[in-house]
Biopython code that builds the backbone (N, CA, C, O; Angstrom):
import numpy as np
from Bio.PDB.StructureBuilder import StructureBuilder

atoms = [
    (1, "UNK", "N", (2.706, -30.989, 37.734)),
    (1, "UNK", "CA", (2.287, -30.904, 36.351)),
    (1, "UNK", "C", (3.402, -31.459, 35.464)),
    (1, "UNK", "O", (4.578, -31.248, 35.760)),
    (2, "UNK", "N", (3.080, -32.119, 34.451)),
    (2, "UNK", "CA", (3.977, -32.796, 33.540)),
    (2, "UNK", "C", (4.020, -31.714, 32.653)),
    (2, "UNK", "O", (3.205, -30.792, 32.622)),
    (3, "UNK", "N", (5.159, -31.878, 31.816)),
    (3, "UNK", "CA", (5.341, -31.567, 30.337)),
    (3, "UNK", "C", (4.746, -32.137, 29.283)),
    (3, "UNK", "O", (4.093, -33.162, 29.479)),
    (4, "UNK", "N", (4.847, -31.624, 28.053)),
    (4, "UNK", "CA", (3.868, -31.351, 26.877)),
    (4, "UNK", "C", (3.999, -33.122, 26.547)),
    (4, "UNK", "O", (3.017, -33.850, 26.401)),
    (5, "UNK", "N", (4.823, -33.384, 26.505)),
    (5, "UNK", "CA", (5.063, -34.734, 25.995)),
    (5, "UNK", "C", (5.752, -35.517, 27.055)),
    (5, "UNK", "O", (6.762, -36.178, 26.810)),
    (6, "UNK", "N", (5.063, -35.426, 28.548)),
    (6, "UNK", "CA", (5.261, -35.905, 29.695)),
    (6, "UNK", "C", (4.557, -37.378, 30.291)),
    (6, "UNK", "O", (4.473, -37.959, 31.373)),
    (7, "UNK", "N", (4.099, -37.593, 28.820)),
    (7, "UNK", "CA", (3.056, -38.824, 29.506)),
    (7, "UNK", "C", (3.086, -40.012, 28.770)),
    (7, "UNK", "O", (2.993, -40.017, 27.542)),
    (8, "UNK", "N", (3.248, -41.299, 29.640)),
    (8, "UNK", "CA", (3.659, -42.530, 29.686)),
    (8, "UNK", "C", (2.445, -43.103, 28.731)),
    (8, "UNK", "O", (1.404, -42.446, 28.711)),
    (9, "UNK", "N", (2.523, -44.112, 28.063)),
    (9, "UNK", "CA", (1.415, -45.345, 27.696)),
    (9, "UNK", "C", (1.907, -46.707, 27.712)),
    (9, "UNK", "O", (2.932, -47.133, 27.182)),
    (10, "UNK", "N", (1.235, -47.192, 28.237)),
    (10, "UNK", "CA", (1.786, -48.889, 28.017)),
    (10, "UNK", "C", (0.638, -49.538, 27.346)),
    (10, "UNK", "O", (-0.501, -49.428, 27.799)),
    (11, "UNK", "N", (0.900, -50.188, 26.315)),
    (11, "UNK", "CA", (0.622, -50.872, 25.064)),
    (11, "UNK", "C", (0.288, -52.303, 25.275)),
    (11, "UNK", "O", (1.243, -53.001, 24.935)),
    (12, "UNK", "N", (-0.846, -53.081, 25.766)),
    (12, "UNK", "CA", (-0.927, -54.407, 26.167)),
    (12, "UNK", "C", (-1.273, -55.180, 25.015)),
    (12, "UNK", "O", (-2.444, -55.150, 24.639)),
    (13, "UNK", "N", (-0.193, -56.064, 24.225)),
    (13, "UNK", "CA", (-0.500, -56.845, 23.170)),
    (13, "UNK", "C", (-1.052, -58.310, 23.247)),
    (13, "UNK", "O", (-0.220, -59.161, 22.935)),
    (14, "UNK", "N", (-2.263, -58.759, 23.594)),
    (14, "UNK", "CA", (-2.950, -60.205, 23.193)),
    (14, "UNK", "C", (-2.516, -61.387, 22.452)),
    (14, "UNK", "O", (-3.266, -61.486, 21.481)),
    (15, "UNK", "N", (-1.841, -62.125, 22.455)),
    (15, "UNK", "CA", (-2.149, -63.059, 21.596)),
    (15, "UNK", "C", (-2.132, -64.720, 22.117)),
    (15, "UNK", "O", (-1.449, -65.069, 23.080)),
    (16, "UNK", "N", (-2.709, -65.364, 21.587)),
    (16, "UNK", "CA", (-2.960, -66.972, 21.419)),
    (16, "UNK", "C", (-1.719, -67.625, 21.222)),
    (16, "UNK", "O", (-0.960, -67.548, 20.256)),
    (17, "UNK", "N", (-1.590, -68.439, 22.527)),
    (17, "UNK", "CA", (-0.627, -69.367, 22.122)),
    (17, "UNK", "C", (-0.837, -70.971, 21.768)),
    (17, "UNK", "O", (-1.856, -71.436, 21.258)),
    (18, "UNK", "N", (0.252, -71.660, 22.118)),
    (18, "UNK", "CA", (-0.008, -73.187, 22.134)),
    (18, "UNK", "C", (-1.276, -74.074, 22.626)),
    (18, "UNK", "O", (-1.697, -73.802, 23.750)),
    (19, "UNK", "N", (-1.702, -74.750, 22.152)),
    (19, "UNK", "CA", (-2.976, -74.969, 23.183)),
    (19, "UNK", "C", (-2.581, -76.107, 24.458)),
    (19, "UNK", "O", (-1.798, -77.042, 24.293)),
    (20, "UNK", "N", (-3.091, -75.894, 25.371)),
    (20, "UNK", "CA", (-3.004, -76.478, 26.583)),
    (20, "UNK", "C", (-2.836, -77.905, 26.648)),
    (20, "UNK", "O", (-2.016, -78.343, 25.841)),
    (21, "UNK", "N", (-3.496, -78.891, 27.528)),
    (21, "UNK", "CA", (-3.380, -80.346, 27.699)),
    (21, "UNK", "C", (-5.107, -80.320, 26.957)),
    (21, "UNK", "O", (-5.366, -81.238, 26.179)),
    (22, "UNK", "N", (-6.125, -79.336, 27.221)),
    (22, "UNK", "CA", (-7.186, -79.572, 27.156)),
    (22, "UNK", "C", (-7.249, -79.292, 25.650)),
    (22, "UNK", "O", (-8.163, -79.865, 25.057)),
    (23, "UNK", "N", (-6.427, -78.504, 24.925)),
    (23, "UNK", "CA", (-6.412, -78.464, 23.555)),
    (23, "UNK", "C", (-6.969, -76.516, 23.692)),
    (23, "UNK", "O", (-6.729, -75.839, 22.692)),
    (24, "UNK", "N", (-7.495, -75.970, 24.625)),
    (24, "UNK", "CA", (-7.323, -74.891, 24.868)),
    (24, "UNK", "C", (-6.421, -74.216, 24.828)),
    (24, "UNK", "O", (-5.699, -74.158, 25.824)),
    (25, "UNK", "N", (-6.026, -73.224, 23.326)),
    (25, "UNK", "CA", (-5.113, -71.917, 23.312)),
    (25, "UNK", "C", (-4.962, -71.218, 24.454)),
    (25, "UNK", "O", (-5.865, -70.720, 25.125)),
    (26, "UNK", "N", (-3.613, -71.186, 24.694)),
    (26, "UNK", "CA", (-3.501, -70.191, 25.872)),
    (26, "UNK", "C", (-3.325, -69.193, 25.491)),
    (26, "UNK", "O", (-2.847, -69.229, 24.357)),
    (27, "UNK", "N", (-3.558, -67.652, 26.099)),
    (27, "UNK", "CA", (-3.471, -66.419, 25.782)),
    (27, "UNK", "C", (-2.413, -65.875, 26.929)),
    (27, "UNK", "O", (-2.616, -65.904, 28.143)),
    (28, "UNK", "N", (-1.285, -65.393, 26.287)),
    (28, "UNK", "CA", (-0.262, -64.572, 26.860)),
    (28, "UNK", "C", (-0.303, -62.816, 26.401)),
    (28, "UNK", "O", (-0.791, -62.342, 25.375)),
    (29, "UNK", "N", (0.293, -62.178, 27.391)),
    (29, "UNK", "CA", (0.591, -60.632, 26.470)),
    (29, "UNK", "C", (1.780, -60.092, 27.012)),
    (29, "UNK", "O", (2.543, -60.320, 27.950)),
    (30, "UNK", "N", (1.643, -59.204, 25.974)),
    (30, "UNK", "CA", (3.021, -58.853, 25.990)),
    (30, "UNK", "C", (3.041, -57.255, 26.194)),
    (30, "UNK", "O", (1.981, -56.730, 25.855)),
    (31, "UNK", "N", (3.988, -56.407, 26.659)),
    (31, "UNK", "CA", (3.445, -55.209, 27.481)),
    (31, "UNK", "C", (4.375, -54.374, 26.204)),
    (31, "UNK", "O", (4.922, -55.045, 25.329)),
    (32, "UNK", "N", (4.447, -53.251, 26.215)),
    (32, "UNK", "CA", (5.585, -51.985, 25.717)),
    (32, "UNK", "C", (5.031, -50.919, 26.228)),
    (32, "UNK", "O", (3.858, -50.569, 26.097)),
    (33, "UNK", "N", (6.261, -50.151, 27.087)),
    (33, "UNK", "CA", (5.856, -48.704, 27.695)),
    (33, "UNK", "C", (6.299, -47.671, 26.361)),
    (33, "UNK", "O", (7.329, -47.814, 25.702)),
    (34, "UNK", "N", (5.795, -47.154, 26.256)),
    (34, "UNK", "CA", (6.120, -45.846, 25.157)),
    (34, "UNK", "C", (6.376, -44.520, 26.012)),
    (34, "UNK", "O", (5.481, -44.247, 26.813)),
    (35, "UNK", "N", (7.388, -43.726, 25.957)),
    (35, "UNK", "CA", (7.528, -42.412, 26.978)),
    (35, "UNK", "C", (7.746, -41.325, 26.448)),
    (35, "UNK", "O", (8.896, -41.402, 26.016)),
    (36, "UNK", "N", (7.228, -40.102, 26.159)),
    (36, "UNK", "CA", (7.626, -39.365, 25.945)),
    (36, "UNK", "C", (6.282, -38.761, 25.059)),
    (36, "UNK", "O", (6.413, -37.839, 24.254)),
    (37, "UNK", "N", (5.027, -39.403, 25.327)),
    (37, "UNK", "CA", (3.537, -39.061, 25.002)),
    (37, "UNK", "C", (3.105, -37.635, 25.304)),
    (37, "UNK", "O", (3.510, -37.224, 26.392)),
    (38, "UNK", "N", (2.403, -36.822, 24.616)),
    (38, "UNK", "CA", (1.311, -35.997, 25.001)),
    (38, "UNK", "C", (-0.245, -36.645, 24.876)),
    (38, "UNK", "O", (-0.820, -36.932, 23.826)),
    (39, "UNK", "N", (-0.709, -36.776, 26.120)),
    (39, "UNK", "CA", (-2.478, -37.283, 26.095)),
    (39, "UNK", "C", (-3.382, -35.929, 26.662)),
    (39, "UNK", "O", (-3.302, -35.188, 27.642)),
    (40, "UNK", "N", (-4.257, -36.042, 25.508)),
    (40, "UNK", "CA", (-5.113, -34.735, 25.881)),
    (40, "UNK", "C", (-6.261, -35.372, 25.839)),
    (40, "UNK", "O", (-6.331, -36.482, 25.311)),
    (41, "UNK", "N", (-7.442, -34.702, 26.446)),
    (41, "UNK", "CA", (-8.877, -34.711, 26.202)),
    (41, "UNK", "C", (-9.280, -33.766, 24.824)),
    (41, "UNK", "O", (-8.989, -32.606, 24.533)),
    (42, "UNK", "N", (-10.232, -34.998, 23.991)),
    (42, "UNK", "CA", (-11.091, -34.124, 22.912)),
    (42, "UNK", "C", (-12.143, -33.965, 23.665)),
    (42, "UNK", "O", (-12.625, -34.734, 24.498)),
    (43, "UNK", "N", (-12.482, -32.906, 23.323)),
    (43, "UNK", "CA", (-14.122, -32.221, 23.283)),
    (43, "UNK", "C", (-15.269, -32.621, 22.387)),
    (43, "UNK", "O", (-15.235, -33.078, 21.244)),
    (44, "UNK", "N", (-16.051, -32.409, 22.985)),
    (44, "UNK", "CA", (-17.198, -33.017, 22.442)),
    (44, "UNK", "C", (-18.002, -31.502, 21.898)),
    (44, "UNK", "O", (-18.522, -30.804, 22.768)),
    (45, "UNK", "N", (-18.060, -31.089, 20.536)),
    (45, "UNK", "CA", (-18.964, -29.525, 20.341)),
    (45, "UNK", "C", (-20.059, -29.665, 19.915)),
    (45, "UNK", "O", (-20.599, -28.648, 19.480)),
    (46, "UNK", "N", (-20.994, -31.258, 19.858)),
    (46, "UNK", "CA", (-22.158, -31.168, 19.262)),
    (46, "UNK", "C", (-23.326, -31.125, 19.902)),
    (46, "UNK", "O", (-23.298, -30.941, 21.118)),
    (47, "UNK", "N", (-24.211, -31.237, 19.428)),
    (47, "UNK", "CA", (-25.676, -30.538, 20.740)),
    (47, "UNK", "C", (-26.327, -32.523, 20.920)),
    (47, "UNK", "O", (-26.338, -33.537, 20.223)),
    (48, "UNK", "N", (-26.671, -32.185, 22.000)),
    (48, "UNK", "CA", (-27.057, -33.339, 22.372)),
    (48, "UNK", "C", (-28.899, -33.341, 22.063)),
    (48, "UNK", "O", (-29.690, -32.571, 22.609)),
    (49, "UNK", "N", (-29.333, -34.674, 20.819)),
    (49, "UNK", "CA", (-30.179, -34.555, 20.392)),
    (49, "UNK", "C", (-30.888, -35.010, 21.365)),
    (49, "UNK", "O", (-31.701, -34.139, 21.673)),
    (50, "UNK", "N", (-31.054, -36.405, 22.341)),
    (50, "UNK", "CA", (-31.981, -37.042, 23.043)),
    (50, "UNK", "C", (-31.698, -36.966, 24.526)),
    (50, "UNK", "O", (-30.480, -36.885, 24.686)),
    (51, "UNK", "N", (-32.119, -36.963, 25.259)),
    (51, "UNK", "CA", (-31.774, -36.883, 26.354)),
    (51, "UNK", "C", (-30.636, -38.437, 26.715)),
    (51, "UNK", "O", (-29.649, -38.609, 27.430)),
    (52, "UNK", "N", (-31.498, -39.379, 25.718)),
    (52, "UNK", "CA", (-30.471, -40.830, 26.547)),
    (52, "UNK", "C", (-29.240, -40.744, 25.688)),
    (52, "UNK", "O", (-28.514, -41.727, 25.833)),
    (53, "UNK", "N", (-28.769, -39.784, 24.774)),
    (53, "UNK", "CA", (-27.505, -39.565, 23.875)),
    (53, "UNK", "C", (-26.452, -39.837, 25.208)),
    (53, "UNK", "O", (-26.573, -39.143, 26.218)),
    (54, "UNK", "N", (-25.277, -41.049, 25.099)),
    (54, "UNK", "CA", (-24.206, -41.506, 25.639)),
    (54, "UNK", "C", (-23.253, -40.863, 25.121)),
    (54, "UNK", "O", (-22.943, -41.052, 23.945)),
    (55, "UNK", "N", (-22.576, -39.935, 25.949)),
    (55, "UNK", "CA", (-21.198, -39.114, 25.102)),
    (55, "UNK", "C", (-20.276, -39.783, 25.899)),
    (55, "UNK", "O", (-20.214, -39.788, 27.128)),
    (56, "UNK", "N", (-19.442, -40.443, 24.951)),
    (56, "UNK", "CA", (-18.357, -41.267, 25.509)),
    (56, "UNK", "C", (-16.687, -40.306, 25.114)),
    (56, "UNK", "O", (-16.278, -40.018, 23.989)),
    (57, "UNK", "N", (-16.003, -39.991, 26.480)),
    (57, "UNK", "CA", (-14.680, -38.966, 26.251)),
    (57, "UNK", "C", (-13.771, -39.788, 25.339)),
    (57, "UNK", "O", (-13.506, -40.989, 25.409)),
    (58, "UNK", "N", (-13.351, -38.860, 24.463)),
    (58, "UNK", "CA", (-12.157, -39.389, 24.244)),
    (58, "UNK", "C", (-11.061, -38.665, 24.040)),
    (58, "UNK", "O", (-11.255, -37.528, 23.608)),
    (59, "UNK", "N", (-9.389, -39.176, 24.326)),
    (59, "UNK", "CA", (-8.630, -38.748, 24.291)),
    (59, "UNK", "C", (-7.746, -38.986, 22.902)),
    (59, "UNK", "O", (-7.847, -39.980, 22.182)),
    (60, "UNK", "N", (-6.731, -37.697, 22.652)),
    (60, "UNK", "CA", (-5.570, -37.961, 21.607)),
    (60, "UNK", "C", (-4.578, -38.536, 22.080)),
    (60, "UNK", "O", (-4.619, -38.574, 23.309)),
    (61, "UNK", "N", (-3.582, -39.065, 21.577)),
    (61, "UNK", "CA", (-2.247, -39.726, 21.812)),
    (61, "UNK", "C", (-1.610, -39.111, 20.777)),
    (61, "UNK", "O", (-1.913, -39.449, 19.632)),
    (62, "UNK", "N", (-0.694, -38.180, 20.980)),
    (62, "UNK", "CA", (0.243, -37.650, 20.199)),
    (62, "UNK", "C", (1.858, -38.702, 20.889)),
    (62, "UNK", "O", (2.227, -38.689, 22.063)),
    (63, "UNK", "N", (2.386, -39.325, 19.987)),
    (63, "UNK", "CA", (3.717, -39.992, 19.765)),
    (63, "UNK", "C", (4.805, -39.402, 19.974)),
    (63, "UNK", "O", (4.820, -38.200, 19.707)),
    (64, "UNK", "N", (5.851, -39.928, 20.423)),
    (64, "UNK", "CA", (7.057, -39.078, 20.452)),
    (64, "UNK", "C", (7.810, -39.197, 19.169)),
    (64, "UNK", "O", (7.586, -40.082, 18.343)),
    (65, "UNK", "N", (8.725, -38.253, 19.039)),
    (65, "UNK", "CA", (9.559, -38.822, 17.967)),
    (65, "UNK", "C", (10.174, -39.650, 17.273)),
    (65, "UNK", "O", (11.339, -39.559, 17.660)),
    (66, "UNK", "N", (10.116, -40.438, 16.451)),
    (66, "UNK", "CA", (10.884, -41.475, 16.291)),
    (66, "UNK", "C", (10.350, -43.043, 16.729)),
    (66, "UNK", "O", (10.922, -44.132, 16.782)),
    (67, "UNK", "N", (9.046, -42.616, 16.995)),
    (67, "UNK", "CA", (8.368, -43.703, 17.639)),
    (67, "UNK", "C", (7.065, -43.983, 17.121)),
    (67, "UNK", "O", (6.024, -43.457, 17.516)),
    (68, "UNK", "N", (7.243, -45.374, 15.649)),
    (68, "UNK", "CA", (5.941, -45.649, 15.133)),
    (68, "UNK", "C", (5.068, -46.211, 15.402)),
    (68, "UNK", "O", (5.028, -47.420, 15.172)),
    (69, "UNK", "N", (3.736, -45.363, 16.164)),
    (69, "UNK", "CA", (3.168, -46.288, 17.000)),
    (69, "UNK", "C", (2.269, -47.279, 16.328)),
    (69, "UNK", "O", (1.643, -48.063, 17.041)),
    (70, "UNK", "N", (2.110, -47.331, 14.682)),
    (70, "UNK", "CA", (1.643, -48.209, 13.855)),
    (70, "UNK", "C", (1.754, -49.352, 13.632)),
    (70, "UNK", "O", (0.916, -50.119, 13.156)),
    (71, "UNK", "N", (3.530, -49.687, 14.189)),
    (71, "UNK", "CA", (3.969, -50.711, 14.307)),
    (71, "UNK", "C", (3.786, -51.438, 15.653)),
    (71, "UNK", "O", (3.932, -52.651, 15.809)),
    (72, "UNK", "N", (3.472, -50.614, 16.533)),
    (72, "UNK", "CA", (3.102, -50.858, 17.928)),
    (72, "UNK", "C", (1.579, -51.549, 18.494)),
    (72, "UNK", "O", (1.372, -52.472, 19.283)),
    (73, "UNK", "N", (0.778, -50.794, 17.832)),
    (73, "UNK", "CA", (-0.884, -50.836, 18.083)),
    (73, "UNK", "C", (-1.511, -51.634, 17.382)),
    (73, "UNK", "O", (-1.006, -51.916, 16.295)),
    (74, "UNK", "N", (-2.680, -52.201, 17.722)),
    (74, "UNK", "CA", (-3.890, -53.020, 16.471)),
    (74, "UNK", "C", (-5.289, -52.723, 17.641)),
    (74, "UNK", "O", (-5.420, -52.269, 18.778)),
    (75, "UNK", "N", (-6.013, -53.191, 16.749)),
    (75, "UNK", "CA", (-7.188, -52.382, 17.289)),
    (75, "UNK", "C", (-7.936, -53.414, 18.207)),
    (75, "UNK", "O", (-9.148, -53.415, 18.423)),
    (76, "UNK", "N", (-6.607, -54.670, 18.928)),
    (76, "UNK", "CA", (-7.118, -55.260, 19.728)),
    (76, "UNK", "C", (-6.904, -55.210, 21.001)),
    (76, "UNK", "O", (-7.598, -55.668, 21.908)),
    (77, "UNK", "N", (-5.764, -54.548, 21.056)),
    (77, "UNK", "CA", (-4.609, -54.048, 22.219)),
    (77, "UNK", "C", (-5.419, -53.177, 23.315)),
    (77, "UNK", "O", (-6.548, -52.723, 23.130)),
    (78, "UNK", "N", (-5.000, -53.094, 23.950)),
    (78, "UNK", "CA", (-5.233, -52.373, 25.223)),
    (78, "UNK", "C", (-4.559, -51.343, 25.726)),
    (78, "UNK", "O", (-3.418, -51.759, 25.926)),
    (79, "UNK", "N", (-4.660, -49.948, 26.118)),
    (79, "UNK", "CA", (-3.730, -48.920, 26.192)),
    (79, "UNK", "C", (-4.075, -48.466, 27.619)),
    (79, "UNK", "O", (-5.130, -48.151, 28.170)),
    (80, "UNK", "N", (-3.349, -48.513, 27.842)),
    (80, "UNK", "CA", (-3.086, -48.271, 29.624)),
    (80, "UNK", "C", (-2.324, -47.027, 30.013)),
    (80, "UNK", "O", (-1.154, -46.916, 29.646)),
    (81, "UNK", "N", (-2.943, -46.017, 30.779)),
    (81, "UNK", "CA", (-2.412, -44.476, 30.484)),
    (81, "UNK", "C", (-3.364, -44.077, 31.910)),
    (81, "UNK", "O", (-4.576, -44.190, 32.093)),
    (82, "UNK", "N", (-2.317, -43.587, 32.778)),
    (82, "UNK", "CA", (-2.951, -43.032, 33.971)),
    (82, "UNK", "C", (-4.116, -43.809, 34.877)),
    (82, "UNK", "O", (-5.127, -43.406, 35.451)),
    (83, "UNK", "N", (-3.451, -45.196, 34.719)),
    (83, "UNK", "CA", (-4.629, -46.030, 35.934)),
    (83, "UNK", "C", (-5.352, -46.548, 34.867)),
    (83, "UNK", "O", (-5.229, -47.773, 34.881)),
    (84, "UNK", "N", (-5.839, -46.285, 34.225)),
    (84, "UNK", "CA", (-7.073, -46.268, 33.551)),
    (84, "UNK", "C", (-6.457, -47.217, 32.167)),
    (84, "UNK", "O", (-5.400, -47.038, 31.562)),
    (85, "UNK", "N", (-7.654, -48.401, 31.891)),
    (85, "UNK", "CA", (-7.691, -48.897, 30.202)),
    (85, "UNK", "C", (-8.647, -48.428, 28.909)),
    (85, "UNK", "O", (-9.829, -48.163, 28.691)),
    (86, "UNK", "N", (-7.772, -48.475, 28.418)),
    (86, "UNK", "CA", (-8.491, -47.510, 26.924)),
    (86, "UNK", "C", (-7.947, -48.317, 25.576)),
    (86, "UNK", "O", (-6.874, -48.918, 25.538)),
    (87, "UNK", "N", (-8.976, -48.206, 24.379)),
    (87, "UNK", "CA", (-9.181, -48.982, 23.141)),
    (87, "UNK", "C", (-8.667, -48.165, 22.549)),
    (87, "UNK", "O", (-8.370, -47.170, 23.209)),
    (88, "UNK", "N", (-8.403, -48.159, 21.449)),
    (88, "UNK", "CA", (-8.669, -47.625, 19.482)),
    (88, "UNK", "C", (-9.735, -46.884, 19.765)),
    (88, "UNK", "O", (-10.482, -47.240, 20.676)),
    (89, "UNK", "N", (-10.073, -45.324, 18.776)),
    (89, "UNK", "CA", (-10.924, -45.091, 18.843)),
    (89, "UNK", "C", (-11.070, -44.531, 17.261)),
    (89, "UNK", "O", (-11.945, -43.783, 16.826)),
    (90, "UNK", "N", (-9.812, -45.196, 16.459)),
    (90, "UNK", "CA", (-9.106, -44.544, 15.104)),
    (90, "UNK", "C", (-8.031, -45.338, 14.666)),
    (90, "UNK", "O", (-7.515, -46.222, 15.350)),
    (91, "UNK", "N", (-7.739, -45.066, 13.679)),
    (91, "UNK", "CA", (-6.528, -46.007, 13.146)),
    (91, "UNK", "C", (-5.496, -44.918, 13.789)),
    (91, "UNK", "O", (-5.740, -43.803, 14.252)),
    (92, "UNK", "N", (-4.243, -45.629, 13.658)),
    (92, "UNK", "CA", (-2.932, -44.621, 13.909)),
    (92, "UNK", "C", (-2.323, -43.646, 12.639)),
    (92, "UNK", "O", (-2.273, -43.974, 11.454)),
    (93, "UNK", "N", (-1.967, -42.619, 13.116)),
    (93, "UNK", "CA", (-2.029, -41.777, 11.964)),
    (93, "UNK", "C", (-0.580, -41.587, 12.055)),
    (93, "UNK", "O", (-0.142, -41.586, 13.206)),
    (94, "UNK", "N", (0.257, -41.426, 11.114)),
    (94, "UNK", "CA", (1.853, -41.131, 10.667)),
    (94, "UNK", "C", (2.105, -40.108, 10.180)),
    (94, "UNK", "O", (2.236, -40.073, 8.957)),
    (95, "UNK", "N", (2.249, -39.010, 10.899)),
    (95, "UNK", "CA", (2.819, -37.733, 10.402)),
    (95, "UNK", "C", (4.524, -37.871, 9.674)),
    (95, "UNK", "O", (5.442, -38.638, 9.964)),
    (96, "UNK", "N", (4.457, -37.083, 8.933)),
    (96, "UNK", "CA", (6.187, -37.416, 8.013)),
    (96, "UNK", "C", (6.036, -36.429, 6.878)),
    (96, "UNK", "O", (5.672, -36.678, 5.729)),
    (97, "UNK", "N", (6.561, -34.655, 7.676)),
    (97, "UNK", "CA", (6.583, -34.160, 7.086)),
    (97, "UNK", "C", (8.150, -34.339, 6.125)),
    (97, "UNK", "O", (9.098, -34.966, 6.598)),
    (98, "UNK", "N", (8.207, -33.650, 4.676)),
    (98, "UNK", "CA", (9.169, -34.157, 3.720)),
    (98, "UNK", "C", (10.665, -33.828, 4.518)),
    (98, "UNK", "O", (11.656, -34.552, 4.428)),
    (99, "UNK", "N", (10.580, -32.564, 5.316)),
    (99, "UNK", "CA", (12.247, -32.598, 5.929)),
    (99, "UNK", "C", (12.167, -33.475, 7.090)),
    (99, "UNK", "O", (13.221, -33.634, 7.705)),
    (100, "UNK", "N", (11.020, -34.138, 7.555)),
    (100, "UNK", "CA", (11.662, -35.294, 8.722)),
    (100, "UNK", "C", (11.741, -34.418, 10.176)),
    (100, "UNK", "O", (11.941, -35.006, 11.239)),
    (101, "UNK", "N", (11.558, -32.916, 10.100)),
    (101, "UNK", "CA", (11.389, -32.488, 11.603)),
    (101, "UNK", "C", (9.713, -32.846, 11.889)),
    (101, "UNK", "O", (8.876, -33.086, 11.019)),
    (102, "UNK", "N", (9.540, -32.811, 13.087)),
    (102, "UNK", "CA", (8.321, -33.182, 13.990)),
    (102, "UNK", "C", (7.510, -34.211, 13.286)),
    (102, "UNK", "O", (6.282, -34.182, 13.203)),
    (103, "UNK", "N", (8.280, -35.112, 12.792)),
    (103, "UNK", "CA", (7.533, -36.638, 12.713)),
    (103, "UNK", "C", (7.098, -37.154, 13.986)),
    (103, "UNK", "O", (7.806, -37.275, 14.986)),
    (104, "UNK", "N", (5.677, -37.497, 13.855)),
    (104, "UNK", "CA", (5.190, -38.169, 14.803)),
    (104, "UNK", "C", (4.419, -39.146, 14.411)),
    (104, "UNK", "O", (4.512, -39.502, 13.236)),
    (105, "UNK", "N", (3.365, -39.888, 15.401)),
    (105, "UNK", "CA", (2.260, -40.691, 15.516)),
    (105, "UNK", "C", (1.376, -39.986, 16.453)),
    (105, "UNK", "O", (1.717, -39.562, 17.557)),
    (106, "UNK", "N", (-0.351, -39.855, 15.660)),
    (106, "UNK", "CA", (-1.309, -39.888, 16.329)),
    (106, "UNK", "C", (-2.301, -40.660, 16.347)),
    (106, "UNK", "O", (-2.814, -41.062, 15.303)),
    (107, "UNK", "N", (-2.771, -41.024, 17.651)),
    (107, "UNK", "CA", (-4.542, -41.826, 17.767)),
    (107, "UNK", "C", (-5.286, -41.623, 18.667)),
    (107, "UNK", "O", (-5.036, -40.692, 19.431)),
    (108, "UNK", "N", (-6.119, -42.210, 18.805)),
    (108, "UNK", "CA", (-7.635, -41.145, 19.380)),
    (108, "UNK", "C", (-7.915, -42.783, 20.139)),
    (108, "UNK", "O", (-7.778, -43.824, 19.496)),
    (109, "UNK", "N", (-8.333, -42.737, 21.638)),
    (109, "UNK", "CA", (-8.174, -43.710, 22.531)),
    (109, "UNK", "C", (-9.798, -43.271, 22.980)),
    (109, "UNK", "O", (-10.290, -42.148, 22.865)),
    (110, "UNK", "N", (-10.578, -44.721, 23.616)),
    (110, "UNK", "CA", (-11.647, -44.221, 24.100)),
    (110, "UNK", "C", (-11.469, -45.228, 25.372)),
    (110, "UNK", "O", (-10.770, -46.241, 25.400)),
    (111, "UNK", "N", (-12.375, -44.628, 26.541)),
    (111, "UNK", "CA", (-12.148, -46.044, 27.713)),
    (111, "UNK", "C", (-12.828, -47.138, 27.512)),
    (111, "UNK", "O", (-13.984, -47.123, 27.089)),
    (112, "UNK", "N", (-11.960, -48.555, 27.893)),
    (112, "UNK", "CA", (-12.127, -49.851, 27.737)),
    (112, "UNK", "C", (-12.728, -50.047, 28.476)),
    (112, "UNK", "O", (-12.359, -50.180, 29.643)),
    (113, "UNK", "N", (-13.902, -50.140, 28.064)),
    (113, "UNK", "CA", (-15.242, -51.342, 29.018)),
    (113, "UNK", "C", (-15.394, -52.613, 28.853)),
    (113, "UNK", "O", (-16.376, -53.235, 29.259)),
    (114, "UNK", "N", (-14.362, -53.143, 28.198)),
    (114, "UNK", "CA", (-14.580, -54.649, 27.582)),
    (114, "UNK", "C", (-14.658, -55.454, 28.986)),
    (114, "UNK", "O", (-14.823, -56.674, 28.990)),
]
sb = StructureBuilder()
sb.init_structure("model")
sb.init_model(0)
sb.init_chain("A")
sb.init_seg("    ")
for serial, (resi, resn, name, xyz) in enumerate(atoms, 1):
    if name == "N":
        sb.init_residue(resn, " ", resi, " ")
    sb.init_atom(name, np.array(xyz, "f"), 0.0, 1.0, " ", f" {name:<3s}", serial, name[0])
structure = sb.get_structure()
């Protein structure tokens, strides 16, 4: 069993580069591990209206200290956390209370089916 803030994410950033001989942009990425994460499962508390209702899990990403994951994330990226790829499921949120103890980053990840 890990600790509260025992869990890894790696951050896969997309982007377009130079274009090729064919004039085709190439696409490179670029990785960042972030350490010192808490990932939990949200719950789902609402009643399921139809039978074909798709409840898709999603998880929180609570940030470590000192670590803005705003500057890190866009909602094109790819988040990689326990085997598994996962999207945005929220913007990133910036906690900053006024004395500066337990500043963090939170966001809400859903799995990548792309």
């Amino acid at each position: 069993m890990t600790s509260l803030h025992g869990d890894t994410i790696t951050i896969k950033h997309r982007t377009m580069g130079a274009p090729d001989v064919d004039g085709q942009p190439q696409e490179s990425t670029t990785t960042r591990t972030v350490t010192g994460c808490s990932v939990q499962p949200v719950t789902h508390a609402g009643d399921v209206l139809f039978e074909q209702d798709v409840l898709l899990g999603r998880w929180r990403v609570i940030g470590p200290q000192g670590i803005v994951l705003s500057d890190l994330v866009d909602g094109d990226d790819t988040i990689e956390w326990d085997g598994k790829n996962y999207r945005l499921a929220s913007s990133v949120q910036e906690y900053t209370p006024a004395d500066g103890l337990g500043s963090h980053s939170e966001l809400y990840m859903m799995e990548d089916h792309r």
